[in-house]
C-alpha distance (Angstrom), angle and dihedral (degrees) to the residues before:
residue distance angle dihedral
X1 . . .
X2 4.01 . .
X3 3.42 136.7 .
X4 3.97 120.0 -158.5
X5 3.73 91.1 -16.7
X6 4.06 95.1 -48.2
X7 3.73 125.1 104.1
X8 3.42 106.6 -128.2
X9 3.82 98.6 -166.8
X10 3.53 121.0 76.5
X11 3.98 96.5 -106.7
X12 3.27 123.6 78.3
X13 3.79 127.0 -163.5
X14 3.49 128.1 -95.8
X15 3.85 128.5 -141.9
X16 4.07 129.6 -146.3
X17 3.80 92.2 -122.7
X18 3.79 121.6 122.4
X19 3.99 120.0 -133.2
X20 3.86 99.4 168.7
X21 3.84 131.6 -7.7
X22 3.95 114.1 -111.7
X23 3.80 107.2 -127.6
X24 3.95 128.7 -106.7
X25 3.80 115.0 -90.7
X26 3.58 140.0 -164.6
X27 4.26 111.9 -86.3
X28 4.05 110.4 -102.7
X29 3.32 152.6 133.2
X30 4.22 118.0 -54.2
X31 3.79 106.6 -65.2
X32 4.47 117.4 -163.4
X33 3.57 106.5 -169.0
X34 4.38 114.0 -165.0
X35 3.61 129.1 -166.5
X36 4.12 79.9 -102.8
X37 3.93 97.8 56.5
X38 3.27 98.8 37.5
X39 4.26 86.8 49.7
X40 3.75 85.7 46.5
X41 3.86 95.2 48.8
X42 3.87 88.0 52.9
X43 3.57 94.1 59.8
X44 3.93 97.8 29.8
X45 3.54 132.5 0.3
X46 4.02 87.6 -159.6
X47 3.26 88.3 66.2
X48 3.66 107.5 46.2
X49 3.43 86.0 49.2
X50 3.92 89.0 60.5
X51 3.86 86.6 59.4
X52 3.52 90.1 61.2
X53 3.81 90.5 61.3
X54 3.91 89.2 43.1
X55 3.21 92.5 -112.3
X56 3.90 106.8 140.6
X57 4.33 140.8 157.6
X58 3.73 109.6 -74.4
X59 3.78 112.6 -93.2
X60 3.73 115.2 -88.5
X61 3.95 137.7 -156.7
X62 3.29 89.0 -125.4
X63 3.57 91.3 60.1
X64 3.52 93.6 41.0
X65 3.53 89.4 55.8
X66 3.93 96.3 40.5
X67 3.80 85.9 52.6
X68 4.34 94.0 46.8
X69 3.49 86.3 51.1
X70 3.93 97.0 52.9
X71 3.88 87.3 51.8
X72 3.85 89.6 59.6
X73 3.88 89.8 42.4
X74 3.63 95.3 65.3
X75 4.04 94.1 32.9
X76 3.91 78.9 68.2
X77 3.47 97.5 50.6
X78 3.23 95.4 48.4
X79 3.85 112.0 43.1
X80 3.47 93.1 8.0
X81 3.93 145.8 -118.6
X82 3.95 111.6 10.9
X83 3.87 116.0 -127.1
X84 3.50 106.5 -178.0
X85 3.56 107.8 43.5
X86 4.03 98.8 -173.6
X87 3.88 87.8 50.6
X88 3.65 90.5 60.6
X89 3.33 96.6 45.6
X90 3.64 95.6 58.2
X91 3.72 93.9 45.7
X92 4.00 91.4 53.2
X93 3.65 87.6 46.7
X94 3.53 98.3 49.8
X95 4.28 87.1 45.9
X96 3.28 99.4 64.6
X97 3.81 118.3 -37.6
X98 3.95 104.0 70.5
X99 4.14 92.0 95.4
X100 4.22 85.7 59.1
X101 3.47 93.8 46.8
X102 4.16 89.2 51.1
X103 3.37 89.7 47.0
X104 4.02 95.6 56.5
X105 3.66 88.3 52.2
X106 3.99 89.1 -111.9
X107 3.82 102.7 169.5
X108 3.73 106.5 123.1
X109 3.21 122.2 91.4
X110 3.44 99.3 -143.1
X111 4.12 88.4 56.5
X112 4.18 87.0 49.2
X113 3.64 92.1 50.0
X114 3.54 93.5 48.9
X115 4.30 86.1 54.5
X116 3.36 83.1 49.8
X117 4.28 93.9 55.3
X118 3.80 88.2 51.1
X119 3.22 93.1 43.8
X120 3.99 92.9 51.0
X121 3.74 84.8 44.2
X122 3.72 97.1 56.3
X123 3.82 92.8 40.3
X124 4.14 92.9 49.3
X125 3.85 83.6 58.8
X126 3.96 92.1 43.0
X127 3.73 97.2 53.0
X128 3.87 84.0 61.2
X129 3.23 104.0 68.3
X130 3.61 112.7 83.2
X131 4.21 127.0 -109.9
X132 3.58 104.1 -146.8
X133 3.96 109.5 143.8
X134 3.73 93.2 15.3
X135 4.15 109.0 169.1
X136 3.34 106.9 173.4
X137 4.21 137.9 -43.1
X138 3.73 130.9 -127.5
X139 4.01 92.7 21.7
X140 4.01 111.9 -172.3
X141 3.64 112.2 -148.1
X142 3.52 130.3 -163.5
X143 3.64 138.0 178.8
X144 3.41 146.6 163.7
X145 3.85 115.9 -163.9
X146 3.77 98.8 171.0
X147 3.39 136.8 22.0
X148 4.09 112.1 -73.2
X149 3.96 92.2 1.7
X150 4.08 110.3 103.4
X151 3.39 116.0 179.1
X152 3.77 129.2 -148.5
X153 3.42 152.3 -160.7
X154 3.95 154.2 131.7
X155 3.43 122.0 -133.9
X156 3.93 117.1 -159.7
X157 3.37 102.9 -140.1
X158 4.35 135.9 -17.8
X159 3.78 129.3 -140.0
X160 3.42 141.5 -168.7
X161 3.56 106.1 -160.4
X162 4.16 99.2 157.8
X163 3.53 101.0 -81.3
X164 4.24 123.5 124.4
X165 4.15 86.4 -88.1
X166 3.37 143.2 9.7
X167 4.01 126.2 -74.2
X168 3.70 119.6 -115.2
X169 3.94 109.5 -160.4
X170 3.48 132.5 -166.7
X171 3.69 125.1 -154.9
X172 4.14 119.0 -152.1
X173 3.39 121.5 -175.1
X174 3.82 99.2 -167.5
X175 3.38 127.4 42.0
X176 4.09 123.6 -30.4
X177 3.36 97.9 -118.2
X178 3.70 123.7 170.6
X179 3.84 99.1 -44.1
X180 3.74 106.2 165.7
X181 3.42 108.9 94.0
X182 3.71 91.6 58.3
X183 4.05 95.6 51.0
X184 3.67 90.8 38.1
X185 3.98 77.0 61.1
X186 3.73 96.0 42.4
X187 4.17 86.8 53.7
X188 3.74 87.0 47.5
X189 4.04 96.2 55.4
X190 4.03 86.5 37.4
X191 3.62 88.0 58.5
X192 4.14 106.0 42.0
X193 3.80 86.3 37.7
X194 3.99 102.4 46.7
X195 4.20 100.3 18.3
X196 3.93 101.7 -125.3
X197 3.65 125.1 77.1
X198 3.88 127.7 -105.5
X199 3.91 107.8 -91.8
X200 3.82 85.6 -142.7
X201 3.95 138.9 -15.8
X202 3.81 117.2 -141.0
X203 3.40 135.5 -166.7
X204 3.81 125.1 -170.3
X205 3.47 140.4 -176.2
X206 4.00 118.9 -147.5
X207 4.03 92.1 -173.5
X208 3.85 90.9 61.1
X209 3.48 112.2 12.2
X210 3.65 99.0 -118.6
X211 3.62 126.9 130.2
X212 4.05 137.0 174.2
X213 3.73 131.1 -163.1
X214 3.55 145.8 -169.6
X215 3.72 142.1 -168.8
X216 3.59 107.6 -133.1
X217 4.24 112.8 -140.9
X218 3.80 122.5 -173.4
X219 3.75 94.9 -104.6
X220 4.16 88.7 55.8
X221 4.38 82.7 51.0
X222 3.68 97.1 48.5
X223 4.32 87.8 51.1
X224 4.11 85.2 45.9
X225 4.08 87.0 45.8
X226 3.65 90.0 41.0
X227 4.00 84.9 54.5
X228 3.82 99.6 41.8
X229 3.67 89.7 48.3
X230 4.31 84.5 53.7
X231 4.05 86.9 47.7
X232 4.07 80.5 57.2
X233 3.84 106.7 40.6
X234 3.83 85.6 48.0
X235 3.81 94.2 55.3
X236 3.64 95.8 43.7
X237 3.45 91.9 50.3
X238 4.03 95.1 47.5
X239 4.08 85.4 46.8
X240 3.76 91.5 54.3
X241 3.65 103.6 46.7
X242 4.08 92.6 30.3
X243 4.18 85.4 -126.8
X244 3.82 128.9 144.0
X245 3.27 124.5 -109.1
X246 4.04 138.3 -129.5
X247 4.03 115.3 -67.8
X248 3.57 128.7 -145.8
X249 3.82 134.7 -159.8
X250 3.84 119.8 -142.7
X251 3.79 144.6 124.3
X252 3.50 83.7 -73.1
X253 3.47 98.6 77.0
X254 3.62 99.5 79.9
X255 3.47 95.0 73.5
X256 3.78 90.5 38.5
X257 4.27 118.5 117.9
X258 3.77 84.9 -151.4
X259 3.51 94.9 67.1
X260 3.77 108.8 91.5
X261 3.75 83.6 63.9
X262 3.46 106.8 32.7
X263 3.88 115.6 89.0
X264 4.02 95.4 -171.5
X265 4.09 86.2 60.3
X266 4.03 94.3 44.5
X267 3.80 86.9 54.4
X268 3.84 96.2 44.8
X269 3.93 91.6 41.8
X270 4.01 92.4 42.7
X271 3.97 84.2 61.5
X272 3.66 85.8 40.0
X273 4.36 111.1 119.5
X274 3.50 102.0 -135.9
């Protein structure tokens, strides 16, 4: 529903209006592409590929913490400032992060109270930034733009601070790191699922202070639709024929759970400077 002319929800609604045309793929099984996969596919089709067999990196607390801290960034936005910080960490824990925080082995309480000083940290810098043209936080997006291809993504938080559309920001709370492929995707969903295009796409990063943006146009949403539509035809193929497909070496394989038997990512992460 909406409230003064914001949603409050996280869903926004779509509208039968046509920005771009998603391009023709190859006939296959169901294919659901996320921000993540389609991110992963970018750097290696190997390892998106691995998502599709749910095989994914090991949980982290980083990413435990990353994700706690999201939870209190859109509790903020959304009922406003938070004044007792340990309270709301123990509600968004008990909501839907208490299985991650087993699974990490997070029992002490001096490792929980040190979540809850990044956390703190993270949010102190948050709370700074200002709120004007807030829409709604944590919007789901869905869309399917031809037949057995859905398309997904969540977008931290939307603004509409004057511009032709609406501004789709993305909070980080590590580093920045290379962050346009997955709001390049973000614009691309925005724009098959609502019809207009994203006024700008933001990224920015509450460790550091950095931040990058872009202002999506149709021609830079037909080269991401050309690329999803790739990501598909490649994954359809591999399902149909049972075959591997390419490998890449990067910094990302680290983190990868192909690496203990993938050669290309032992070479690149041998070089790697840790």
């Amino acid at each position: 529903m909406s409230v003064g002319g914001c949603w409050s929800s996280g869903i926004l609604p779509t509208y039968d209006l046509t920005v771009i045309d998603f391009p023709p793929v190859v006939a296959g099984d169901a294919v659901k592409v996320s921000a993540s996969t389609y991110l992963a596919f970018r750097q290696c089709p190997a390892q998106a590929q691995a998502r599709y067999q749910r095989v994914y990196s090991a949980e982290s607390k980083a990413s435990f913490t990353g994700a706690l801290a999201h939870r209190l960034f859109a509790r903020h936005l959304q009922t406003g400032p938070i004044e007792n910080l340990h309270q709301a960490v123990r509600e968004e824990i008990g909501v839907g992060l208490n299985q991650k925080m087993v699974s990490l082995g997070l029992r002490r309480p001096s490792e929980i109270e040190e979540v809850v000083r990044q956390v703190g940290a993270l949010y102190d810098r948050f709370r700074r930034f200002p709120s004007d043209g807030f829409e709604a936080a944590e919007v789901e997006l869905e869309v399917e733009p031809t037949d057995g291809v859905t398309l997904h993504g969540k977008i931290d938080a939307v603004y509409r601070e004057g511009l032709a559309g609406p501004v789709l920001r993305d909070w980080k709370t590590g580093g920045l790191g290379e962050p346009l492929d997955q709001l390049m995707f973000y614009a691309l969903v925005w724009a098959l699922g609502h019809g207009e295009l994203a006024g700008m796409v933001e990224a920015v990063s509450l460790q550091t202070g950095e931040r990058v943006s872009r202002v999506p146009t149709r021609t830079m949403m037909k080269s991401v639709a050309q690329s999803v539509a790739e990501l598909v035809n490649v994954m359809r193929v591999a399902w149909s024929s049972a075959s591997e497909v390419e490998r890449r070496g990067g910094p990302w394989c680290r983190y990868c759970p192909l690496l203990s038997d993938c050669s290309e990512g032992q070479a690149v992460d041998a070089l790697t400077v840790r």
